[in-house]
C-alpha positions in Angstrom: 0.0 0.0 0.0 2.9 1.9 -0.3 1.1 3.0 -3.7 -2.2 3.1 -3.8 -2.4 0.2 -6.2 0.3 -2.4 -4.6 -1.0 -4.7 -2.3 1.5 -5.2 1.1 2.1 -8.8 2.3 3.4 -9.2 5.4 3.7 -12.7 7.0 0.2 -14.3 6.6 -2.0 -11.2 6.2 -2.0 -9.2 2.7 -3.1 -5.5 2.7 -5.1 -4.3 -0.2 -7.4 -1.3 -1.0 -11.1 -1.7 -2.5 -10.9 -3.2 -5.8 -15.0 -3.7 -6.4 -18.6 -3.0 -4.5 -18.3 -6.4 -3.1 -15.1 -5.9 -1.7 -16.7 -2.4 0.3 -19.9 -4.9 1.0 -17.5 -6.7 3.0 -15.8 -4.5 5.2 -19.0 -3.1 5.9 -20.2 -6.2 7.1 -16.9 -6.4 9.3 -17.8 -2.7 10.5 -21.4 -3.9 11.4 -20.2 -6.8 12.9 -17.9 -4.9 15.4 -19.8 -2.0 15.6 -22.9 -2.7 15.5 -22.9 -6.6 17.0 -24.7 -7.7 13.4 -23.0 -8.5 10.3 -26.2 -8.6 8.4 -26.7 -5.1 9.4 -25.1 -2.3 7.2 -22.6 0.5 8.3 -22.3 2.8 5.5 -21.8 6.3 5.3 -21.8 9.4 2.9 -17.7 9.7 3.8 -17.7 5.8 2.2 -17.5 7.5 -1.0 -15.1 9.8 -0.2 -12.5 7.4 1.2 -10.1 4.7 -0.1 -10.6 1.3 2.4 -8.0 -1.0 3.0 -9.1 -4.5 3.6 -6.6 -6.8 5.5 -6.9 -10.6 4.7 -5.4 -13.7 5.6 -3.3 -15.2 2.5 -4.3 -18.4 2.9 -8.2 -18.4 3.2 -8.7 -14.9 1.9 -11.0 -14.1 5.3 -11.2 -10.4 5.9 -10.1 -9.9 9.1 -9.5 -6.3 9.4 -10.5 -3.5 7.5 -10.1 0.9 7.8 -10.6 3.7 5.4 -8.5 6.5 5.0 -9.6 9.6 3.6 -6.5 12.0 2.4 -6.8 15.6 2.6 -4.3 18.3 0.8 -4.2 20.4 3.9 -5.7 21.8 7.0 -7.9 24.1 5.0 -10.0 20.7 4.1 -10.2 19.2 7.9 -13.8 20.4 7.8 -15.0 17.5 5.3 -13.7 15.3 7.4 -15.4 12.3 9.9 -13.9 14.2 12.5 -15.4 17.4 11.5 -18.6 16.4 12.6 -18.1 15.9 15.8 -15.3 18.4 16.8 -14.8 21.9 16.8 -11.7 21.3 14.1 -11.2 25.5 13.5 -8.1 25.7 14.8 -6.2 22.5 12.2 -7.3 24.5 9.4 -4.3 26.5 9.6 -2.2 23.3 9.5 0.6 23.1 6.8 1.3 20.0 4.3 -1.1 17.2 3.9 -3.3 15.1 6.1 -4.6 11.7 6.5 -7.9 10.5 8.4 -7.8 7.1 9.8 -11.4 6.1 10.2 -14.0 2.7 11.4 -10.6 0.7 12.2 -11.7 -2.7 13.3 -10.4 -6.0 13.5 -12.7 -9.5 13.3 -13.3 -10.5 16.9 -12.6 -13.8 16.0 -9.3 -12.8 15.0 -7.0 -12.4 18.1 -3.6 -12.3 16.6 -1.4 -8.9 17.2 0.2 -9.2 13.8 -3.0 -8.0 12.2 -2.5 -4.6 14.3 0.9 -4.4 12.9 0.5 -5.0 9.7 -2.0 -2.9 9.0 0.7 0.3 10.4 3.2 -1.2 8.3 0.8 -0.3 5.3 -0.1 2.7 7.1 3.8 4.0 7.2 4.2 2.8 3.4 1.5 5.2 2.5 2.0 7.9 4.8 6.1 7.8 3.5 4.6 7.4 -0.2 2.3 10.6 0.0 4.1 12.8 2.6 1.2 12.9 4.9 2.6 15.0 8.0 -0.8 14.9 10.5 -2.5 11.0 10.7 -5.9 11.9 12.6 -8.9 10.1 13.7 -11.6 9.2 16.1 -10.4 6.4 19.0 -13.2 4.7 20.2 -14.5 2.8 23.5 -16.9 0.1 23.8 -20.5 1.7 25.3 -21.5 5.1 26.3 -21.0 5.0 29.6 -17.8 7.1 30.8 -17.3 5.1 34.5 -15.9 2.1 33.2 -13.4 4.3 31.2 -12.7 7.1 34.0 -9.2 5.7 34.7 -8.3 5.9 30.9 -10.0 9.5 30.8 -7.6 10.6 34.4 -4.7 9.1 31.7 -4.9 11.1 28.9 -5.8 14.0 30.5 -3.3 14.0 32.5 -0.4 13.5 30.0 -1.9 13.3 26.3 -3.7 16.5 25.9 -3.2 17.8 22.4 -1.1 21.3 21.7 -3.6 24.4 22.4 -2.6 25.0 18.5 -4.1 22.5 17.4 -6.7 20.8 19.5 -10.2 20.9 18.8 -13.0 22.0 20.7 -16.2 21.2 21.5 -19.3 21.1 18.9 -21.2 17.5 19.6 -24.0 17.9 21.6 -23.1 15.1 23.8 -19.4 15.5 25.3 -17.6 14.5 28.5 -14.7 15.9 29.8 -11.4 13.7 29.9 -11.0 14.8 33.6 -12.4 12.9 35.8 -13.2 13.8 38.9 -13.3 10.1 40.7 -11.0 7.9 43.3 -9.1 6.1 40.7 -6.6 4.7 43.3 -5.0 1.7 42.3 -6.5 1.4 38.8 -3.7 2.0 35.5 -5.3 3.7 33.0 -2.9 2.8 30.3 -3.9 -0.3 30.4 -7.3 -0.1 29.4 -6.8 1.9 26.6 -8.6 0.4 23.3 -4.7 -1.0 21.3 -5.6 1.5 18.4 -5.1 4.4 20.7 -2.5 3.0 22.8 -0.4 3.1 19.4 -1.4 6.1 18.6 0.1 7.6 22.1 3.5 5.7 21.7 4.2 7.4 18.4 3.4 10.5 20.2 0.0 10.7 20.0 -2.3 13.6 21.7 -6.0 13.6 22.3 -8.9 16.5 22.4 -9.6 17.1 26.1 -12.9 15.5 25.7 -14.7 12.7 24.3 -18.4 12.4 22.3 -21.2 10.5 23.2 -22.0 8.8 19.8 -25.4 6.9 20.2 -25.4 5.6 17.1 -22.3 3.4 17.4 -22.9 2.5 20.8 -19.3 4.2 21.5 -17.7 7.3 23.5 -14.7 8.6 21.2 -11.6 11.3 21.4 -10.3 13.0 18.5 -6.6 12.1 18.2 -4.0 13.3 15.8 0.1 12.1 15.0 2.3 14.2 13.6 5.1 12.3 11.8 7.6 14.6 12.2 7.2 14.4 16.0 7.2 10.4 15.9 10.5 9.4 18.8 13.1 8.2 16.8 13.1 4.4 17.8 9.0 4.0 17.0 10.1 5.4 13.2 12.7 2.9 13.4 10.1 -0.1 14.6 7.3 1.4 12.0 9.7 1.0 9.2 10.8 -2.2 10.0 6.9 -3.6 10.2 6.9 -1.8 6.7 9.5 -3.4 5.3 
């Protein structure tokens, strides 16, 4: 995926991008499946159209077992047609310089518990973001349900050391929003711990976070806006990224 049209093998799992409808059937059904707890059900979306959607199989069987989409964007000036967008208050990243890249509905078959699927689906990532230049990855990081107790640890945790640059971090425009700080006993409970893995790699490549998270009803999810900006990636998670992207 280095180019939009190679596909990236890695190990058993291939990477490729949506070659036909049934190929964006599918990864919808994955989407539903995780998302919405029915792969019969649709998740589908007017940004579907918009975005290119990687679709990570095993080589063997050809099951789909993880799929995102990715929706590239020329600059800041175009963060407001993003997913993100309609959720946050994103005014402030339309001044960003160089080109963008939205990560969105990145899930992985719950059937599939293998952590090479996570990593080879960054090794594509850093093959494309290398390819195209991209200098700010961005998404929405989701956790399971809408209730924000069982996640008040992870909340304390970001808050407390992944709060995006007052630059660039956006502010509130969902209806429905709860603040990252939290104010609850959380002795003896890690927060790092339970973060979901997607945003847990997002924070050890540097990572930051809007200081709150939106109620979405229609997922069944709460989720914070996070953004990566490659040129602030530590040195030795390059180094790791590249070699998975080898």
């Amino acid at each position: 995926m280095g180019k939009i049209d190679q596909a990236f093998v890695k190990g058993r799992y291939v990477v490729r991008l949506s070659r036909m409808p049934a190929d964006l059937r599918a990864a919808e059904a994955l989407r539903a499946l995780v998302f919405r707890g029915d792969a019969s059900r649709s998740d589908r979306d007017v940004f579907d159209a918009r975005c290119l959607h990687a679709l990570v199989e095993d080589v063997n069987s050809g099951v789909l077992v993880c799929c995102f989409r990715i929706l590239p964007l020329a600059s800041g000036a175009a963060i407001t047609e993003s997913y993100a967008a309609q959720s946050y208050d994103v005014t402030s990243l339309t001044a960003y310089h160089g080109k963008l890249l939205e990560l969105g509905r990145f899930c992985i078959h719950p059937d599939w518990q293998d952590p090479d699927i996570l990593r080879v689906a960054w090794g594509a990532l850093t093959n494309y973001v290398d390819a195209e230049e991209v200098q700010l990855l961005f998404g929405c990081s989701s956790f399971n349900g809408v209730d924000a107790v069982p996640h008040a640890a992870s909340f304390a945790h970001l808050h407390s050391g992944h709060l995006g640059p007052d630059q660039w971090r956006p502010g509130k425009k969902a209806v429905e929003t709860i603040p990252l700080a939290q104010k609850v006993d959380l002795s003896g409970q890690n927060g790092s711990n339970q973060l979901p893995p997607l945003l847990r790699t997002y924070l050890m490549m540097g990572g930051w976070v809007s200081d709150h998270a939106v109620v979405d009803r229609d997922l069944g999810t709460l989720h914070v806006f996070t953004g990566v900006e490659i040129a602030s990636i530590p040195p030795a998670r390059k180094r790791l990224l590249r070699a998975l992207a080898a």
